[in-house]
MISE-872930 format. One record per residue (C-alpha): x, y, z; residue number from 1; residue in one letter. Coordinates in Angstrom, 2 decimals, decimal comma. Layout:
<nodes>
+---------+---------+---------+-----+------+
:      c1 :      c2 :      c3 : seq : type :
+---------+---------+---------+-----+------+
:       X :       Y :       Z : NUM :    a :
...
+---------+---------+---------+-----+------+
</nodes>
This chain:
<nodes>
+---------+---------+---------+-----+------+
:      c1 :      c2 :      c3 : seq : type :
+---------+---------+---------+-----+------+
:    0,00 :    0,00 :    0,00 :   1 :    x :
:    1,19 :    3,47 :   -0,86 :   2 :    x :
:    0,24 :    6,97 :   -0,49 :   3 :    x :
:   -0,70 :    8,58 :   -3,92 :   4 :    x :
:   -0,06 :   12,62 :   -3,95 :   5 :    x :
:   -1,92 :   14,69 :   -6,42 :   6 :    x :
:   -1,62 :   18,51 :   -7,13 :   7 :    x :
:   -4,43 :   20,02 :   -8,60 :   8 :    x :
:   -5,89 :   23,66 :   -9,37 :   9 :    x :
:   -9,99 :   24,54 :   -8,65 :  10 :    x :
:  -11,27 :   27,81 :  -10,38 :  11 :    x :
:  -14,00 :   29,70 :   -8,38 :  12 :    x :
:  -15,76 :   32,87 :   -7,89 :  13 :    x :
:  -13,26 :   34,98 :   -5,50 :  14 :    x :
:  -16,38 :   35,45 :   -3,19 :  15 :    x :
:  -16,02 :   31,91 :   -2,50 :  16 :    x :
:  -12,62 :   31,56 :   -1,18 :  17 :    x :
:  -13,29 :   32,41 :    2,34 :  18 :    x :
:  -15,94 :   29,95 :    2,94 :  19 :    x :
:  -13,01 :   27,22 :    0,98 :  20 :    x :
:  -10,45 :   27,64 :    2,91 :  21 :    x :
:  -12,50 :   27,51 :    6,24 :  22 :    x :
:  -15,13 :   24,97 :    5,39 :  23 :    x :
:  -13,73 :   23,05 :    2,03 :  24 :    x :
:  -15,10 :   22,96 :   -1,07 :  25 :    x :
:  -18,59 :   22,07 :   -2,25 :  26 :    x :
:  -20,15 :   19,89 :   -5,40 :  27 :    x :
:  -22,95 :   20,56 :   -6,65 :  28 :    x :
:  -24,47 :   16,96 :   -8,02 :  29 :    x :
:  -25,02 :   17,34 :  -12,16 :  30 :    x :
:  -25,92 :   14,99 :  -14,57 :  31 :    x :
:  -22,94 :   15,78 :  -17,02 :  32 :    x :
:  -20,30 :   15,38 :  -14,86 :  33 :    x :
:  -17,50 :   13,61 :  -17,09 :  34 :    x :
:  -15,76 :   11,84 :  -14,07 :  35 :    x :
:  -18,83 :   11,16 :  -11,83 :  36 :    x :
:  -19,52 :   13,18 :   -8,85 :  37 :    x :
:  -17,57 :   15,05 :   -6,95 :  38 :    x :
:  -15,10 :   17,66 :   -6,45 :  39 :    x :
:  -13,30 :   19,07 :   -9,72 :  40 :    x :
:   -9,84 :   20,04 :  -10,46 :  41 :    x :
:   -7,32 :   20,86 :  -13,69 :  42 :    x :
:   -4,11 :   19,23 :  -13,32 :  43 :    x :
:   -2,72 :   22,88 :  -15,40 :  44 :    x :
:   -2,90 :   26,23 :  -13,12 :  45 :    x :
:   -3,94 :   28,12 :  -16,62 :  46 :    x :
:   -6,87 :   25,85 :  -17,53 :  47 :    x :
:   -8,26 :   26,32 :  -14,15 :  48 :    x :
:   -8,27 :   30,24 :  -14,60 :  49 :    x :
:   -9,41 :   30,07 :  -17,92 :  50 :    x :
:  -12,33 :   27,72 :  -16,88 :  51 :    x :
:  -13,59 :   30,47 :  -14,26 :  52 :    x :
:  -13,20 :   33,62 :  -16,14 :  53 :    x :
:  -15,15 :   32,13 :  -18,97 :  54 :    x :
:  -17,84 :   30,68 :  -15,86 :  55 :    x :
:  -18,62 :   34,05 :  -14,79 :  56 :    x :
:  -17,33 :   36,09 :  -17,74 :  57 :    x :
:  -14,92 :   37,75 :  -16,52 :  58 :    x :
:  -11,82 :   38,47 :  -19,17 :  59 :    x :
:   -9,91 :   40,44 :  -16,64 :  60 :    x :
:  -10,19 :   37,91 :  -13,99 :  61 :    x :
:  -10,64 :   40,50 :  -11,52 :  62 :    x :
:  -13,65 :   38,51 :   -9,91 :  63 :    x :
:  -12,06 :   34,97 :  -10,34 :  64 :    x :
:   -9,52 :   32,95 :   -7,90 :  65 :    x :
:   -7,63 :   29,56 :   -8,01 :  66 :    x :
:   -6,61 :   27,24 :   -5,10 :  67 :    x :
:   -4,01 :   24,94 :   -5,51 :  68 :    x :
:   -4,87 :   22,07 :   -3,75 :  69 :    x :
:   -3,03 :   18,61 :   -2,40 :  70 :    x :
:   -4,66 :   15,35 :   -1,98 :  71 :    x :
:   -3,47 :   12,04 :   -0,61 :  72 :    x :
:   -5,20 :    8,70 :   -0,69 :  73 :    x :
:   -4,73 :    5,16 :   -0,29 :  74 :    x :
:   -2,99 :    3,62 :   -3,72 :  75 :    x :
:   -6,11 :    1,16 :   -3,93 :  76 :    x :
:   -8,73 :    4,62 :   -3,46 :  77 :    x :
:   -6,91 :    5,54 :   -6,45 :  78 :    x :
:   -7,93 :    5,27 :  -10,58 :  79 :    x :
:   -5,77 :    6,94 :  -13,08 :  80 :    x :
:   -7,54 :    6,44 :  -16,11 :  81 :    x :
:   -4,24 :    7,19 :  -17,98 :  82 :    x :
:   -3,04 :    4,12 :  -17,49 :  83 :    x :
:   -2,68 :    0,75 :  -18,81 :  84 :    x :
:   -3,25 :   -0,18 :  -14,76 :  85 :    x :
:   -6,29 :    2,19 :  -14,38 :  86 :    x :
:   -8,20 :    1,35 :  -18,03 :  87 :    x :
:   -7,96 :   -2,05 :  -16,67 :  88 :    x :
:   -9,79 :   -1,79 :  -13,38 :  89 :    x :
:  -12,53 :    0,06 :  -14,64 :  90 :    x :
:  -13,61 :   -2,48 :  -16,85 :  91 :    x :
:  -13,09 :   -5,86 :  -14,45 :  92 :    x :
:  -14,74 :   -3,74 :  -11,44 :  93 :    x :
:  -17,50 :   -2,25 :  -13,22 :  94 :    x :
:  -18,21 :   -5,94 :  -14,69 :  95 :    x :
:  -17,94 :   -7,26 :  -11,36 :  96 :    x :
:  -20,74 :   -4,87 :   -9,72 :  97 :    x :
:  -23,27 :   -4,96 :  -12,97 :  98 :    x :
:  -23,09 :   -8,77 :  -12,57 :  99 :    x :
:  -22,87 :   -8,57 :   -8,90 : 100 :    x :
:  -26,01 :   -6,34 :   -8,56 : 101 :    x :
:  -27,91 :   -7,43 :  -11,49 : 102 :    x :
:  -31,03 :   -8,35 :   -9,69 : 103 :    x :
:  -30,53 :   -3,88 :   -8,67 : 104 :    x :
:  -29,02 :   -3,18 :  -11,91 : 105 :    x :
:  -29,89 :   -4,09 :  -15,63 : 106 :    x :
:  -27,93 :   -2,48 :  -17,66 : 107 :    x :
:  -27,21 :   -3,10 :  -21,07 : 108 :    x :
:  -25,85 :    0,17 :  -23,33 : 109 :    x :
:  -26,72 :   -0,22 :  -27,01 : 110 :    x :
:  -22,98 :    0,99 :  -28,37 : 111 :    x :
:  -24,63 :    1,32 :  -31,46 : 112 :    x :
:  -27,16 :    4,49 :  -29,57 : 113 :    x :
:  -24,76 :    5,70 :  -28,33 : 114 :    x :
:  -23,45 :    8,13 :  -31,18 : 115 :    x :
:  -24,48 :   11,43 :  -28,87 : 116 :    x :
:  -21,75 :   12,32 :  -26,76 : 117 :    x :
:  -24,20 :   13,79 :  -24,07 : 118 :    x :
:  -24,94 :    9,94 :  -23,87 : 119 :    x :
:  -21,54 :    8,31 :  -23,43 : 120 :    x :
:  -20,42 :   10,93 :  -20,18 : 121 :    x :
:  -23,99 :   10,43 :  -18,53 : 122 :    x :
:  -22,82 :    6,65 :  -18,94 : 123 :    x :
:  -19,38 :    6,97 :  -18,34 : 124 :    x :
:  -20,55 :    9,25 :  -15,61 : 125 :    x :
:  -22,75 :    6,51 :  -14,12 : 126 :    x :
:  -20,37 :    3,65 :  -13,95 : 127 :    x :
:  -17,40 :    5,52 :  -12,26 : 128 :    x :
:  -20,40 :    6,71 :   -9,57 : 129 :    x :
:  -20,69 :    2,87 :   -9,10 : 130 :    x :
:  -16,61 :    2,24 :   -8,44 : 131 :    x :
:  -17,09 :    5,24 :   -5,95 : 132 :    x :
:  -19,81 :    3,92 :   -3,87 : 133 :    x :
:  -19,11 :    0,02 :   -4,37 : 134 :    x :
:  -15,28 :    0,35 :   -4,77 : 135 :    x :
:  -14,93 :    3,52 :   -2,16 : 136 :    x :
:  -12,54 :    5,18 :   -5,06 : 137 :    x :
:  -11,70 :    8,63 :   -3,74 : 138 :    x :
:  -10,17 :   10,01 :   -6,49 : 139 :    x :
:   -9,77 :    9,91 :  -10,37 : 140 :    x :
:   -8,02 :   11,57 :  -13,04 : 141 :    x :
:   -8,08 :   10,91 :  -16,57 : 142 :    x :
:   -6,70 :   13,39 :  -19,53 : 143 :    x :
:   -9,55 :   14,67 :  -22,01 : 144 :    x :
:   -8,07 :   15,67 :  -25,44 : 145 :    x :
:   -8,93 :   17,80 :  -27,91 : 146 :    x :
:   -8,46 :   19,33 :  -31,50 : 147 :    x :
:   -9,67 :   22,89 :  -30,65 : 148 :    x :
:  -11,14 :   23,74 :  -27,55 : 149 :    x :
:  -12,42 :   27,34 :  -26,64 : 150 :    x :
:   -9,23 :   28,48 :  -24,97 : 151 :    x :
:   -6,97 :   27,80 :  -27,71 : 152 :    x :
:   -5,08 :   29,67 :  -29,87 : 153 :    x :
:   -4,71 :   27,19 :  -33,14 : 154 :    x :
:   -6,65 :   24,34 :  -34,37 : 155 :    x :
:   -4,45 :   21,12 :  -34,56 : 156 :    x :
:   -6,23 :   19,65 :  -37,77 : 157 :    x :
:   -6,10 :   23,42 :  -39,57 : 158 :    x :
:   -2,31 :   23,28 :  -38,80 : 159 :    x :
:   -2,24 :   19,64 :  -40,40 : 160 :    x :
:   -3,56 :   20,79 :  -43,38 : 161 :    x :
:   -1,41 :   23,86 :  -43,87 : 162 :    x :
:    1,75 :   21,97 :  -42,81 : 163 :    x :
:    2,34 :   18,28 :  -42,25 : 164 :    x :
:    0,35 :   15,49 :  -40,00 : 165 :    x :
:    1,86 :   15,58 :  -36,49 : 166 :    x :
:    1,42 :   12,61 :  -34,10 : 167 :    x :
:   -2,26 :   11,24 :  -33,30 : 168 :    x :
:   -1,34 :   11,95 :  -29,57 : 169 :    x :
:   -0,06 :   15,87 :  -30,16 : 170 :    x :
:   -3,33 :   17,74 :  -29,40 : 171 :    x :
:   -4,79 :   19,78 :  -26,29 : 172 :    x :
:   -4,29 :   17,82 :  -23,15 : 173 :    x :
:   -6,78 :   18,65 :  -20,10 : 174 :    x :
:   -6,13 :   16,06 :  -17,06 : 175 :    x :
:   -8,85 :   16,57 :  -14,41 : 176 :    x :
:   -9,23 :   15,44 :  -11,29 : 177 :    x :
:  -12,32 :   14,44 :   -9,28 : 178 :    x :
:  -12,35 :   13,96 :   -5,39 : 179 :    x :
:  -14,58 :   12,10 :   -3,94 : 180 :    x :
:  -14,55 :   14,78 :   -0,52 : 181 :    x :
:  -12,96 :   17,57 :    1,12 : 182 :    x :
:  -11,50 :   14,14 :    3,57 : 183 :    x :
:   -8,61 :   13,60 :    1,23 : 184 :    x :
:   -7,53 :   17,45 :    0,68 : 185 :    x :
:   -4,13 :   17,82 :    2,79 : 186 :    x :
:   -3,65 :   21,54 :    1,94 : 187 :    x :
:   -5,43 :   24,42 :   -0,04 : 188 :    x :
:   -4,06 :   27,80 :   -0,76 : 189 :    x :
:   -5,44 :   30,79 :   -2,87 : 190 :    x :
:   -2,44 :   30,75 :   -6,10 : 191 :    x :
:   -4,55 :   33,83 :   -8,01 : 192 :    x :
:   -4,91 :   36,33 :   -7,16 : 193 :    x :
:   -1,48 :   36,59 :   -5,79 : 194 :    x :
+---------+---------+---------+-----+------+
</nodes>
């Protein structure tokens, strides 16, 4: 058993950072959350400024803050879905509790309906809910990339076609992190403003 460390940045409304650093952070339960419920966090300081100004539109950032925070948890409480290690328990746990609980849970996904990406996070959603309550996992990360999301500057595929192909991997990278509670935060501290 080992201790896994994780750094991660949480953009909020500066009126908020009071009530953060005294009472912890709060989730608000949504059906589109990409990494089930929970607390959110960008593994990139920038992303996590960028993702509040453009919350609560503000380009100057004058009403927006970051905390950096640290969480720790239990090696087995952990699922990096960036790995060979963490792709691989998802899929033998969440087959384990479907057929575990299958006179609770009938679930059979239609891959073929499942074309709307709204769809596949509700679902993805749902089943890493289930490794948090029937597993206990306490935190996840996984990296979401992407061609040209609203923050960037260039367009991956326009520069392809200009240029030359680059490699398949060589896009926008946003890891995320989702804690399970406020239990596993070690440390916060206000990063912007300074």
């Amino acid at each position: 058993m080992q201790t896994i460390k994780v750094e991660g940045f949480h953009g909020t409304a500066l009126r908020n950072i009071d009530a953060i650093l005294s009472d912890g952070f709060k989730s608000n339960e949504r059906p589109d959350h990409w990494l089930g419920q929970g607390l959110y966090f960008f593994s990139d300081f920038d992303l996590a400024l960028w993702w509040i100004k453009t919350k609560i539109k503000s380009g100057d950032g004058s009403r927006c803050a970051v905390v950096n925070a640290s969480m720790e948890c239990d090696d087995r409480l952990w699922l990096d879905l960036d790995t060979l290690k963490g792709i691989n328990y998802f899929i033998k746990e969440i087959n384990a509790i479907l057929t575990a609980t299958s006179h609770l849970i009938s679930l059979k996904f239609n891959a073929a309906r499942l074309e709307d990406d709204e769809i596949r996070i509700r679902h993805f959603c749902f089943a890493l809910d289930l490794l948090k309550k029937f597993r206990n996992i306490q935190l996840v990360a996984m990296t979401f990339r992407k061609d040209k999301p609203s923050y960037a500057e260039y367009s991956i595929s326009n520069f392809e076609n200009q240029h030359f192909i680059l490699p398949w991997d060589f896009t926008y990278q946003e890891r995320q992190i989702c804690s399970t509670s406020n239990d596993i935060i070690m440390s916060k501290k206000v990063v912007f403003p300074n």
